[in-house]
C-alpha positions as CSV (number, residue, x, y, z in Angstrom):
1,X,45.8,-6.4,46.0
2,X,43.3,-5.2,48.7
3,X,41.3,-8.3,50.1
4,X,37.8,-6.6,51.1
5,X,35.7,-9.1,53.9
6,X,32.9,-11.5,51.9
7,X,29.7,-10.4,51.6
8,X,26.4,-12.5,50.6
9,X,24.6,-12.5,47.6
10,X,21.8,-10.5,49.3
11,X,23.7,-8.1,51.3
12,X,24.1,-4.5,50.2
13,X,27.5,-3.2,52.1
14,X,29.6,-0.5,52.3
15,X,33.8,-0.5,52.5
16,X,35.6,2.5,53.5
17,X,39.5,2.1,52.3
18,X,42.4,4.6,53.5
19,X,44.1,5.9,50.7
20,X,46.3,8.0,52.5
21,X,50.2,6.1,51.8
22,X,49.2,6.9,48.1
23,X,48.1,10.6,48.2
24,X,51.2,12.9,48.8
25,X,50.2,15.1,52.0
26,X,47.7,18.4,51.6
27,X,45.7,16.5,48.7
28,X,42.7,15.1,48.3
29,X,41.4,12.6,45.9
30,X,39.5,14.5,42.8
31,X,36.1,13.6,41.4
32,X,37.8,10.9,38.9
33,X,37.0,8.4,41.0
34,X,35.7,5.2,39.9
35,X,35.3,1.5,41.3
36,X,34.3,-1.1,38.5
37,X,34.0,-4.7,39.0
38,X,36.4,-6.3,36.3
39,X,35.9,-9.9,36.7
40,X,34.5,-13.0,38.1
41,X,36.1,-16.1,39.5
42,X,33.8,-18.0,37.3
43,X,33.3,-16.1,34.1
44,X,29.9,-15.1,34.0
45,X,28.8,-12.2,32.1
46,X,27.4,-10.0,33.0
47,X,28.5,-9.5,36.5
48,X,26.2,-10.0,39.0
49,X,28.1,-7.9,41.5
50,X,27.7,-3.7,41.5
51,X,29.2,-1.0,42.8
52,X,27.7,1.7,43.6
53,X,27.8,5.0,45.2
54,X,31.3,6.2,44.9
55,X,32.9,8.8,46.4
56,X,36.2,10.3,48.4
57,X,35.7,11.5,51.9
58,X,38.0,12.6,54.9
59,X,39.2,10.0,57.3
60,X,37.4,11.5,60.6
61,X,35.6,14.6,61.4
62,X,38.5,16.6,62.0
63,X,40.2,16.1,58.6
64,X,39.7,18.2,55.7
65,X,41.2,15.9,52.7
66,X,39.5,13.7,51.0
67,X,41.5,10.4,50.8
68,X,39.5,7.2,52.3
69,X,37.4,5.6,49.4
70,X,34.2,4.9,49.9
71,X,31.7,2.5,47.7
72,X,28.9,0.0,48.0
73,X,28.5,-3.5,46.9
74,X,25.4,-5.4,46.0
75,X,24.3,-8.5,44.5
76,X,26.9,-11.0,43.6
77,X,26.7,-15.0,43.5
78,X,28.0,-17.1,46.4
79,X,30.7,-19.0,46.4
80,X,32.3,-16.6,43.8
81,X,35.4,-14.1,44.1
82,X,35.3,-10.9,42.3
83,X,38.0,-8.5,41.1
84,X,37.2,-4.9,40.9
85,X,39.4,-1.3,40.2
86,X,39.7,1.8,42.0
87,X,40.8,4.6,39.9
88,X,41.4,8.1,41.1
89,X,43.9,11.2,40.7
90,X,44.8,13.6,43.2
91,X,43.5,17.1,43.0
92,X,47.2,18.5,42.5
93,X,47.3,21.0,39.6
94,X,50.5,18.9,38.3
95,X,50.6,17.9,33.8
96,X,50.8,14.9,33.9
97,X,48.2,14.2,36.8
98,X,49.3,11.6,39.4
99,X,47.0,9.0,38.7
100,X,46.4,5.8,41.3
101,X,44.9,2.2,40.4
102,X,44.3,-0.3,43.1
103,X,42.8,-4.0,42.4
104,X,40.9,-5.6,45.0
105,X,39.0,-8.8,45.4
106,X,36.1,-9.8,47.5
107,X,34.0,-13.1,47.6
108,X,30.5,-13.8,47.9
109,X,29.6,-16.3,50.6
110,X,26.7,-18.7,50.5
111,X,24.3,-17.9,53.5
Protein backbone atom coordinates (compact mmCIF):
# COMPACT_ATOMS: atom_id res chain seq x y z
CA UNK A 1 0.00 0.00 0.00
CA UNK A 2 1.35 3.54 -0.93
CA UNK A 3 0.14 6.20 1.64
CA UNK A 4 -0.04 9.53 -0.62
CA UNK A 5 -0.10 12.98 1.88
CA UNK A 6 -3.99 14.39 2.38
CA UNK A 7 -5.23 16.77 0.35
CA UNK A 8 -8.52 19.09 0.84
CA UNK A 9 -11.70 18.83 -0.75
CA UNK A 10 -10.80 21.92 -2.87
CA UNK A 11 -7.25 21.29 -3.72
CA UNK A 12 -6.24 20.07 -7.11
CA UNK A 13 -2.64 18.23 -6.58
CA UNK A 14 -0.24 16.45 -8.26
CA UNK A 15 1.88 13.08 -6.88
CA UNK A 16 4.87 11.99 -8.59
CA UNK A 17 5.60 8.08 -7.42
CA UNK A 18 9.07 6.22 -8.28
CA UNK A 19 8.35 3.15 -9.82
CA UNK A 20 11.67 2.13 -10.41
CA UNK A 21 12.15 -1.26 -7.79
CA UNK A 22 9.28 -2.57 -10.03
CA UNK A 23 10.45 -1.96 -13.58
CA UNK A 24 13.50 -4.34 -14.47
CA UNK A 25 16.33 -1.89 -15.66
CA UNK A 26 16.36 -0.34 -19.53
CA UNK A 27 12.40 -0.13 -19.49
CA UNK A 28 10.07 2.14 -19.28
CA UNK A 29 6.41 2.10 -18.29
CA UNK A 30 4.08 1.75 -21.65
CA UNK A 31 0.95 3.77 -22.33
CA UNK A 32 -1.30 1.15 -20.27
CA UNK A 33 -1.20 3.25 -17.53
CA UNK A 34 -4.13 3.97 -15.50
CA UNK A 35 -4.98 5.38 -11.91
CA UNK A 36 -8.72 4.80 -10.89
CA UNK A 37 -10.15 5.64 -7.58
CA UNK A 38 -11.71 2.26 -6.30
CA UNK A 39 -13.33 3.17 -3.14
CA UNK A 40 -14.30 5.38 -0.32
CA UNK A 41 -13.85 5.09 3.36
CA UNK A 42 -17.52 5.89 3.58
CA UNK A 43 -19.28 4.35 0.65
CA UNK A 44 -20.52 6.99 -1.25
CA UNK A 45 -21.19 6.60 -4.89
CA UNK A 46 -20.11 8.06 -6.97
CA UNK A 47 -16.77 9.10 -5.86
CA UNK A 48 -16.23 12.41 -5.29
CA UNK A 49 -12.50 12.11 -5.79
CA UNK A 50 -10.77 12.10 -9.57
CA UNK A 51 -7.86 11.36 -11.10
CA UNK A 52 -6.73 12.90 -13.72
CA UNK A 53 -3.96 13.42 -16.05
CA UNK A 54 -2.00 10.30 -16.17
CA UNK A 55 1.03 9.63 -17.44
CA UNK A 56 4.83 7.97 -17.06
CA UNK A 57 7.81 10.26 -17.13
CA UNK A 58 11.58 9.96 -16.31
CA UNK A 59 12.83 10.60 -12.85
CA UNK A 60 15.09 13.78 -13.64
CA UNK A 61 16.28 15.49 -16.68
CA UNK A 62 19.01 13.27 -17.34
CA UNK A 63 17.03 9.98 -17.51
CA UNK A 64 15.60 8.57 -20.49
CA UNK A 65 12.98 5.85 -19.02
CA UNK A 66 9.94 6.42 -18.10
CA UNK A 67 9.25 4.92 -14.64
CA UNK A 68 7.97 7.70 -11.96
CA UNK A 69 3.99 7.90 -12.19
CA UNK A 70 2.57 10.85 -12.38
CA UNK A 71 -1.37 11.84 -11.82
CA UNK A 72 -3.63 14.53 -10.33
CA UNK A 73 -6.29 14.53 -7.74
CA UNK A 74 -9.23 16.73 -7.33
CA UNK A 75 -12.31 17.04 -5.44
CA UNK A 76 -12.84 14.54 -2.65
CA UNK A 77 -14.86 14.96 0.71
CA UNK A 78 -12.96 15.74 3.99
CA UNK A 79 -12.56 13.68 6.55
CA UNK A 80 -12.65 10.68 4.09
CA UNK A 81 -9.87 8.11 2.91
CA UNK A 82 -9.81 6.88 -0.53
CA UNK A 83 -8.32 3.89 -2.23
CA UNK A 84 -7.24 4.07 -5.77
CA UNK A 85 -5.10 1.61 -8.43
CA UNK A 86 -2.15 2.16 -10.57
CA UNK A 87 -1.96 -0.17 -13.35
CA UNK A 88 0.81 -0.24 -15.91
CA UNK A 89 3.07 -2.79 -17.97
CA UNK A 90 6.52 -2.33 -18.92
CA UNK A 91 7.33 -1.68 -22.61
CA UNK A 92 9.40 -5.08 -22.82
CA UNK A 93 8.30 -6.99 -25.94
CA UNK A 94 7.94 -10.17 -23.51
CA UNK A 95 4.11 -12.79 -24.07
CA UNK A 96 2.94 -12.65 -21.30
CA UNK A 97 3.57 -8.81 -20.53
CA UNK A 98 4.87 -7.97 -17.00
CA UNK A 99 2.09 -6.31 -15.67
CA UNK A 100 2.33 -4.08 -12.17
CA UNK A 101 -0.74 -3.12 -9.72
CA UNK A 102 -0.18 -0.85 -6.85
CA UNK A 103 -3.03 0.25 -4.25
CA UNK A 104 -2.73 3.46 -2.63
CA UNK A 105 -4.77 5.45 -0.18
CA UNK A 106 -5.04 9.12 0.43
CA UNK A 107 -7.46 11.18 2.70
CA UNK A 108 -9.19 14.21 2.33
CA UNK A 109 -8.74 16.72 5.17
CA UNK A 110 -11.27 19.26 6.36
CA UNK A 111 -9.74 22.84 5.95
Amino acid sequence: MIYLAEKAPADVVDYNLNMQEFVPAGFSIDNTLTVQIEDAGNGESPLALEAFDVSAQPLSADDTDNICVVFWLRGGTAGVRYQGRISFNDNQSSDPDRTYQRLFQVEVEPL
